[in-house]
N, C-alpha and C positions, 0 to 999 in steps of 0.2 A: 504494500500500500504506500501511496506516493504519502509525505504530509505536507500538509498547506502551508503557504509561506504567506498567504490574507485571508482575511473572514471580514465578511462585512454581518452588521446584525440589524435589522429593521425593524422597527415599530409600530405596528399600524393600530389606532385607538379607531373604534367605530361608535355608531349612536347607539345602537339597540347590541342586542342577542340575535337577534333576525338578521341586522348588517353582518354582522361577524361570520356565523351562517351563510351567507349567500357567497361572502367572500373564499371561504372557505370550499364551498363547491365549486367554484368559479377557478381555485387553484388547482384541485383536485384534477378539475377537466384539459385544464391548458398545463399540466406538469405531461402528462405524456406528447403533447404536442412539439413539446420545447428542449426535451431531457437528453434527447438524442444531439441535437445541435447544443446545446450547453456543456457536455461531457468533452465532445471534441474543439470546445473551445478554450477550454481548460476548467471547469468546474469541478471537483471532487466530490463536494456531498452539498444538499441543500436539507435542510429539518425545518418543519413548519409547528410552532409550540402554539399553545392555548393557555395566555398568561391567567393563574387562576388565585394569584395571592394579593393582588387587588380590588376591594370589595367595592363594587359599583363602575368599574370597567370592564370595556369589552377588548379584550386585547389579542393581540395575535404578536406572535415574536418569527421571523423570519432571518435562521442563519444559512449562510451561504461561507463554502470556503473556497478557496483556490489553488492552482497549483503556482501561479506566481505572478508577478503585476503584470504581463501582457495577457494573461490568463485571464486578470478580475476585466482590466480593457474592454477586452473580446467580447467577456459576456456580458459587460454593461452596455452594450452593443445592441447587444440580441433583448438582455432584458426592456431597457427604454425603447425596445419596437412592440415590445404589447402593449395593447391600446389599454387606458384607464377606464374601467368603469365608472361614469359620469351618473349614474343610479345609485351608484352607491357612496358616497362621498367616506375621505377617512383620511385623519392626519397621519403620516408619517415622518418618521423623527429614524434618522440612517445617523450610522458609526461603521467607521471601516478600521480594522487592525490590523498593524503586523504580526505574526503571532511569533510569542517570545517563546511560548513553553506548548506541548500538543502531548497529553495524555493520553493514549488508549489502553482499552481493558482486552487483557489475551482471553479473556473467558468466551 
């Protein structure tokens, strides 16, 4: 397994349980559209979280890592070509890192 040398982490805050929801489908459907051309652009792993230690938020956390900064490029590339759902409105709040330390579990 390669390890990532960036991760970016995104924020998305929505109105409702129902935004969050939709959004959430809406990822499900366009991750196989896009997974194949994201892989060969350098993407290693993407995890879509359900932030739930926030009481009265609807949150989604969105990590992405990569194999190296032409890699994050590449797929910020591909990514800024999906179109925004304008139905669904939602703030996002992005951090990109280099990463200093990469844990994995042998189990």
């Amino acid at each position: 397994m390669v390890a990532p040398k960036l991760m970016s982490y995104n924020q998305l805050d929505f109105q409702s349980k129902a935004n969050l929801e939709m959004h959430v489908r809406q990822l499900e459907s366009e991750t196989d559209m896009y997974k194949e051309q994201l892989e060969k652009a350098g993407m290693l792993s993407f995890t879509l979280t359900q932030v739930w230690n926030k009481q009265g938020k609807h949150r989604l956390g969105l990590y992405f890592s990569y194999r190296d900064e032409k890699a994050f490029i590449d797929c910020q590339k591909i990514l800024n070509g999906i179109p925004e759902d304008e139905d669904n409105p939602m703030i996002l709040n992005a951090d990109r890192g280099v990463v200093r330390l990469h844990v994995v579990s042998e189990q």
